[in-house]
N, C-alpha and C positions, 0 to 999 in steps of 0.2 A: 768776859768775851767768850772763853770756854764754857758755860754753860750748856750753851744751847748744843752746839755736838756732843758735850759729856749726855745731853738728852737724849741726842739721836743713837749714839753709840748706846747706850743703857738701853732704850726700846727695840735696837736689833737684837743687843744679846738675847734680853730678856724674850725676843718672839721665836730665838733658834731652837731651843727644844718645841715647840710645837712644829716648825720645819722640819725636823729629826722627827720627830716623831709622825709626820704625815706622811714622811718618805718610807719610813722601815714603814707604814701599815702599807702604801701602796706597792712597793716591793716585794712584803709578803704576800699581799693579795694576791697582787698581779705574777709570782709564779703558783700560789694555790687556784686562780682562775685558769691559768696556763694548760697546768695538768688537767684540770676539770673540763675544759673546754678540747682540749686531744678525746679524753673519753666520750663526752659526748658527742663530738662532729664524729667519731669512728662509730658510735652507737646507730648514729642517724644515719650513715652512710650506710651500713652493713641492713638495716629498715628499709631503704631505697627511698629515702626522703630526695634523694637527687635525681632517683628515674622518675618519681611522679612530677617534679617540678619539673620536668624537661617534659614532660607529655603538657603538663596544663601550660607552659608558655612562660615559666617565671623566669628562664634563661635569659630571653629577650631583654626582660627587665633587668636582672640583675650583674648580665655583661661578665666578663670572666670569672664571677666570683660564685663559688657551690652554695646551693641554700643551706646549706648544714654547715659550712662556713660563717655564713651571715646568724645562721641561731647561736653559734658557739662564741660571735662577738658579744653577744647578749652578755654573756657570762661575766663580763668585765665590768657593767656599769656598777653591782652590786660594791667592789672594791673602793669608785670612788667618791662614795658618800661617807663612809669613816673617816678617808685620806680627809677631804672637803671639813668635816666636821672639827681636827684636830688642830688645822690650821686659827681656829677661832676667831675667821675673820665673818663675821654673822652676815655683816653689811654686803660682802660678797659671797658667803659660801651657802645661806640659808636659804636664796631663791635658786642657785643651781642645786642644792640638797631636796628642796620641795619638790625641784624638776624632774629631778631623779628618779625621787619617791612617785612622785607621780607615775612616770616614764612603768616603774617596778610593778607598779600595782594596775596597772592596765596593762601587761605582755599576759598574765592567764587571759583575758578576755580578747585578745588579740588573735593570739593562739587557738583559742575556741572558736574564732571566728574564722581562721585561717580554714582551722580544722571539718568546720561545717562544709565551707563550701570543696574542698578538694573530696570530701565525701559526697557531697550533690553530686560534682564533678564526675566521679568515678562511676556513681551508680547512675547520671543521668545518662554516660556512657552505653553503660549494658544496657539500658531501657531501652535507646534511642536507635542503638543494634536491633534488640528483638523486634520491634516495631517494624522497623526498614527490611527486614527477614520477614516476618508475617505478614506483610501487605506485598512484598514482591512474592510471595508464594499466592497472594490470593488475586494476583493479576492488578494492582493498584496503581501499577506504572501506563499501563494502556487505558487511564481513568482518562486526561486529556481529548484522545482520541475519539473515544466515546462520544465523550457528549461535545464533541464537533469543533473545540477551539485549538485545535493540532495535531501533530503527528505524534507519535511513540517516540521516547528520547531514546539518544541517540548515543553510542559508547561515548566516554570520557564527561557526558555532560548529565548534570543535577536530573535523578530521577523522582517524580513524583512520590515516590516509597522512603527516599531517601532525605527529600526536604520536611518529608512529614514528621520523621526520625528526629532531623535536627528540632525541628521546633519543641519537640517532647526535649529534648534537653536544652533549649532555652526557655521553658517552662520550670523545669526541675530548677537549673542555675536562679531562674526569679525570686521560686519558693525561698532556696535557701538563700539570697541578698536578704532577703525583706528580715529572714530569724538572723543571721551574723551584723543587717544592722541594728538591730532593737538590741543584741547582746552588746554591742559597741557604745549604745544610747544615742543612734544617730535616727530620732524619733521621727525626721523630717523628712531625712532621705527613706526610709523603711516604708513612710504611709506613701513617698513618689512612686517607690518601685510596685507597692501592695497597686497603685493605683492605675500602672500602667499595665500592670499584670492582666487588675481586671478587661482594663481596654483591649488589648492584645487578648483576651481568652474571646472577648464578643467580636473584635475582627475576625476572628477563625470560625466560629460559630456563625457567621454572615457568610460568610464564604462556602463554608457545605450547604447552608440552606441555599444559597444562590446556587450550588452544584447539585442538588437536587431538585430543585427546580427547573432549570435548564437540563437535566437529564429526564426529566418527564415530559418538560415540550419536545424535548426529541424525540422522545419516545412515541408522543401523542402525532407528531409533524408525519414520522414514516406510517403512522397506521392510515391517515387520513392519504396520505402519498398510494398507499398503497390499495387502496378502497377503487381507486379510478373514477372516483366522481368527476363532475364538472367542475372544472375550476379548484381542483385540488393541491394544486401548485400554492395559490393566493392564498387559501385556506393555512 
């Protein structure tokens, strides 16, 4: 009748050194991650990986928590794949160890991808300034008015200098999706974006020829206006 518990006792004893043993690896990890992750979130910090994320918007997302926080939890998965592995239970530890591994072996490419675009970001920035600066210096804001379809905008609201800006950095940002997703191997999303890119560059392209177009029948409307022919109105 005592067999079968002399089995189950024998198979606990028998699985507590591998329990002992998963806990001192996780224990030790988890203060060698400890310390390792103080140094890094103070590294990243002192970097200002927390002022750039609060310019591109990550705060939003990430709710009270610093993004040099969220990289320094990174630091901890590495700990529990030995803990995982020493338990020797395969049945359950091998698809959360694969997970893992995986998880490991795609943060460089994550991080390369992260890292493209807050550098698109930053340079689409300055681009999107000089641009918005060079065409307000060259009178591009009273383009509208010109060629007849409104007034000169108006303080507080979107100036034609300044819409053109942005689009030079929603250009920039498109370039670099399309290189962070081919780095991610996200083949499908990469050719969507290459493909709206294209779309979006011949909408704009349509739209200055339509703007130069209608700024030569203006042009052409006042000469004929001003000729005083007969019937130069209709003309």
């Amino acid at each position: 009748l005592l067999e079968p518990v002399q089995g189950m006792i024998d198979a606990v004893l028998g699985f507590l050194p591998s329990v002992v043993a998963a806990g001192l690896i996780l224990g030790v990890g988890w203060l060698a991650a400890r310390i390792v992750q103080r140094i890094v979130t103070s590294l990243l910090v002192s970097v200002g990986t927390d002022r750039v994320s609060a310019r591109v918007g990550l705060d939003q997302v990430l709710g009270e928590q610093r993004l040099s926080d969220v990289i320094g939890l990174v630091l901890y998965v590495p700990v529990l794949i030995p803990a995982l592995d020493a338990l020797a239970l395969d049945a359950i530890t091998e698809p959360a160890s694969n997970m893992l591994n995986a998880i490991l072996l795609s943060l460089p490419r994550v991080f390369a991808a992260v890292l493209i675009l807050v550098v698109a970001y930053v340079v689409g920035r300055l681009v999107a300034g000089m641009v918005t600066n060079v065409l307000t210096g060259l009178g591009f804001n009273a383009i509208l008015a010109r060629l007849g379809l409104g007034r000169d905008s108006r303080e507080g609201e979107w100036t034609p200098s300044q819409i053109a800006g942005y689009l030079v950095l929603v250009g920039v940002m498109l370039l670099a999706s399309i290189e962070a997703s081919q780095l991610l191997g996200f083949q499908i999303l990469a050719t969507l974006v290459s493909e709206l890119t294209v779309f979006l560059g011949q909408v704009v392209l349509g739209l200055v020829i339509f703007g130069i177009g209608l700024y030569l029948a203006n042009l052409a409307a006042k000469v004929i206006l001003a000729s005083g022919a007969a019937q130069a109105g209709l003309m």
